[in-house]
FITORVO-272806 format. One record per atom (N, C-alpha, C): chain; z, y, x; residue in three letters; residue number from 0. Coordinates in steps of 0.001 Angstrom, whole numbers, plus 500000, padded with zeros to 6 digits. Atoms other than C-alpha are relative to their C-alpha. Layout:
N
R torvex     zz     yy     xx balo marnu
R      A      Z      Y      X  ala   NUM
...
This chain:
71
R torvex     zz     yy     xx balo marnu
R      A 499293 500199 498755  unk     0
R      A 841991 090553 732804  unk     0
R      A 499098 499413 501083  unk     0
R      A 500565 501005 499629  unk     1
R      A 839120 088417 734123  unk     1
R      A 499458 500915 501099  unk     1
R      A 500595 499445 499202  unk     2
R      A 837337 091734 735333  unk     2
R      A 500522 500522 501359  unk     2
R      A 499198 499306 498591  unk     3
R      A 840418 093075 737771  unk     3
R      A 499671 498568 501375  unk     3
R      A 500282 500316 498797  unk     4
R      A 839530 090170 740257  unk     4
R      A 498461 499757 500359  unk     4
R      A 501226 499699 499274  unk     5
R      A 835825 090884 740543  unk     5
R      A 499846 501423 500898  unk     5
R      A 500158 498897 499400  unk     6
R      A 834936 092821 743480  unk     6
R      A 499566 500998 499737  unk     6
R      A 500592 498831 500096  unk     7
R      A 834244 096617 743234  unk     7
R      A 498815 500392 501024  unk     7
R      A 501092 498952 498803  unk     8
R      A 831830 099072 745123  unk     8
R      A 499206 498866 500523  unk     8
R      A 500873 500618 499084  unk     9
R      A 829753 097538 748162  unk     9
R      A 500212 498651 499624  unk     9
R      A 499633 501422 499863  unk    10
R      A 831772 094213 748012  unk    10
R      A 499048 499119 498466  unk    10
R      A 500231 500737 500959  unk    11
R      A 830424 093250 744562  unk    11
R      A 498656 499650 500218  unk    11
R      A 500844 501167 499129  unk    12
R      A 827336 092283 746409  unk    12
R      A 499556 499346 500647  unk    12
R      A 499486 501241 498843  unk    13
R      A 828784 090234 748931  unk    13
R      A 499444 498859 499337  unk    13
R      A 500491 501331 500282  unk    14
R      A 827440 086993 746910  unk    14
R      A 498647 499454 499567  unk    14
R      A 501099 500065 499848  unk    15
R      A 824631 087583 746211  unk    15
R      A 499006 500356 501498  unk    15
R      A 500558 500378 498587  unk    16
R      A 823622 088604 749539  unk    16
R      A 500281 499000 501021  unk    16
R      A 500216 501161 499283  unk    17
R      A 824713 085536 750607  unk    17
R      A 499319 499005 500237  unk    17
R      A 500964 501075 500842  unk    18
R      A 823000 083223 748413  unk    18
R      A 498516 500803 500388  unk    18
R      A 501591 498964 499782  unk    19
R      A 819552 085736 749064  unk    19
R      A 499277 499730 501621  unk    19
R      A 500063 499994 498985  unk    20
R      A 820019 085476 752439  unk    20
R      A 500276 498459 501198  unk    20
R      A 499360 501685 499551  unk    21
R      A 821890 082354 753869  unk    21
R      A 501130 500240 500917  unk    21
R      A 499449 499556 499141  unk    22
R      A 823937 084150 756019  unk    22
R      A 501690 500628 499267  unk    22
R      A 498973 499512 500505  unk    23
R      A 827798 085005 755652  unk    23
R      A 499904 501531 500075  unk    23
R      A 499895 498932 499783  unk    24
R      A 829032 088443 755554  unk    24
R      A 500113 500759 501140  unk    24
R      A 499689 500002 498472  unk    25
R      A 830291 088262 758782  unk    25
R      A 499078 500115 500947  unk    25
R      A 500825 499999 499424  unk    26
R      A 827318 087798 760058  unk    26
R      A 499386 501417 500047  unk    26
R      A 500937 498926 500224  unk    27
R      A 825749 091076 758570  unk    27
R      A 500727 501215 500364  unk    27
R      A 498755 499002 499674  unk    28
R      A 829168 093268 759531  unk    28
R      A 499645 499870 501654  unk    28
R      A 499586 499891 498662  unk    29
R      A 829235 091855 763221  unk    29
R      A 498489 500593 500611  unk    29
R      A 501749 498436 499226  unk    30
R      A 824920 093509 763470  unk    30
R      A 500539 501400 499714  unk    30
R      A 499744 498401 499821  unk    31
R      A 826449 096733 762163  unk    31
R      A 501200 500230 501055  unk    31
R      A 499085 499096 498185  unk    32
R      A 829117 096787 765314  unk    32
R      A 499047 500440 500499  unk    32
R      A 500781 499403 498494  unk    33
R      A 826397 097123 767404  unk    33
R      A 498782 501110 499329  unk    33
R      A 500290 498607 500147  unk    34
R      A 824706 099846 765549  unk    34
R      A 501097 501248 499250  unk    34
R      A 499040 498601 500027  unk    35
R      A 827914 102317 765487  unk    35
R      A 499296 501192 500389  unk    35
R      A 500510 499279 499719  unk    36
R      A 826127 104591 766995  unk    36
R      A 498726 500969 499299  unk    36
R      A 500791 499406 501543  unk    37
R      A 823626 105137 763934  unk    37
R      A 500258 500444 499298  unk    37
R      A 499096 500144 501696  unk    38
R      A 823816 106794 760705  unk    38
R      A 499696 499074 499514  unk    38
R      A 500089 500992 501323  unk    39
R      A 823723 105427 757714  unk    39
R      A 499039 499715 499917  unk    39
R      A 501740 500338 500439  unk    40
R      A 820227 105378 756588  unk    40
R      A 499035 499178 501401  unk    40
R      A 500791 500137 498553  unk    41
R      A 819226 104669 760342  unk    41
R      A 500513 498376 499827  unk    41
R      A 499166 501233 500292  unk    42
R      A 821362 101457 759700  unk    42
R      A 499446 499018 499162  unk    42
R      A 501105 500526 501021  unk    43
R      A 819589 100597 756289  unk    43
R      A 498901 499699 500420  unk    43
R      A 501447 500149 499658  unk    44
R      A 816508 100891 757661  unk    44
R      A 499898 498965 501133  unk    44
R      A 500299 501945 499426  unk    45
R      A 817340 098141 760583  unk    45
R      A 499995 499216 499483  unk    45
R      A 500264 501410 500842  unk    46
R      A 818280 095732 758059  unk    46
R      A 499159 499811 499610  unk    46
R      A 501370 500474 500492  unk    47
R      A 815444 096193 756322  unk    47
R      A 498984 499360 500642  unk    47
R      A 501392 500620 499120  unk    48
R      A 812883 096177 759138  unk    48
R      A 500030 499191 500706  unk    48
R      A 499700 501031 499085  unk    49
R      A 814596 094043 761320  unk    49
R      A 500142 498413 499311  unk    49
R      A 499460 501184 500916  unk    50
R      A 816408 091343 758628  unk    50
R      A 499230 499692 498644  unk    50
R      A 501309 500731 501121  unk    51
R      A 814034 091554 755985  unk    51
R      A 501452 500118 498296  unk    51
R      A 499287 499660 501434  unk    52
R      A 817399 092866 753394  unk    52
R      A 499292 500568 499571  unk    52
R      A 500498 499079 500731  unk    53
R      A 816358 094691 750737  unk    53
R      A 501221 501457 499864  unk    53
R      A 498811 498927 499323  unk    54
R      A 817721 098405 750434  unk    54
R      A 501312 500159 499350  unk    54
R      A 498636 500279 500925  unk    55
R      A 820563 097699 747424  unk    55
R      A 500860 499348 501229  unk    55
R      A 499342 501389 499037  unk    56
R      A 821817 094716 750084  unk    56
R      A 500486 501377 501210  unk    56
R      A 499656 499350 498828  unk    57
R      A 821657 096616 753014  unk    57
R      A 500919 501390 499750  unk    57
R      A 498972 499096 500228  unk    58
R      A 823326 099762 751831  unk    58
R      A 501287 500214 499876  unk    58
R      A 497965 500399 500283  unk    59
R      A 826273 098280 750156  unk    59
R      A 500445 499181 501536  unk    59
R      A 499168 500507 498320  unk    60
R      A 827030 096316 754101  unk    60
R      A 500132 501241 500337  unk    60
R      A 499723 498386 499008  unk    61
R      A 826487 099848 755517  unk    61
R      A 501099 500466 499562  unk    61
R      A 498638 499390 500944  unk    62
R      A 828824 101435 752958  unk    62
R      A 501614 499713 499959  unk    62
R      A 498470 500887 499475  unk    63
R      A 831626 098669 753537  unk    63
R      A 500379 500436 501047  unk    63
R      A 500081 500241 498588  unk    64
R      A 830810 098345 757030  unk    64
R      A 500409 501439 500255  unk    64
R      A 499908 499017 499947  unk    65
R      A 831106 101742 757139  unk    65
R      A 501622 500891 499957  unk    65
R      A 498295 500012 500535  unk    66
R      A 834654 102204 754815  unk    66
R      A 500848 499568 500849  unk    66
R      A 498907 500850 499758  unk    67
R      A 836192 099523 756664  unk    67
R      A 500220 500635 501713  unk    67
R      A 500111 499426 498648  unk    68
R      A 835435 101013 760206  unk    68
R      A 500762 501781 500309  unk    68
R      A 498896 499006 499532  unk    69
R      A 837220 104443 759426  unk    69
R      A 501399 499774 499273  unk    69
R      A 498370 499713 500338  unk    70
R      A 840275 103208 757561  unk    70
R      A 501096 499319 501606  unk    70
């Protein structure tokens, strides 16, 4: 029963990119508003070069960030 309240998909490395980073989630959602206008990979690749994520990290925000922006 323990496993139904660990997060799935992207979210399940929401805590570790916190702890990695120092930064909430919030923080890493409200940089992808302002690249809507990107794809995906174009997206990954700011975090990386810009924030210094790695590309597991950065993908799964895109992927959320992504989900949560067309439901």
């Amino acid at each position: 029963m323990a496993d139904e309240a660990k997060p799935k998909g992207p979210a399940s490395y929401f805590p570790s990119i916190e702890k990695t980073y120092g930064q909430p989630i919030a923080h890493w959602l409200a940089i992808l508003d302002g690249l809507r206008d990107q794809k995906h990979m174009e997206q990954v690749a700011h975090l990386k070069q810009e924030h210094g994520l790695g590309h597991g990290h950065a993908n799964a925000l895109v992927a959320f960030h992504r989900a949560q922006s067309a439901a």
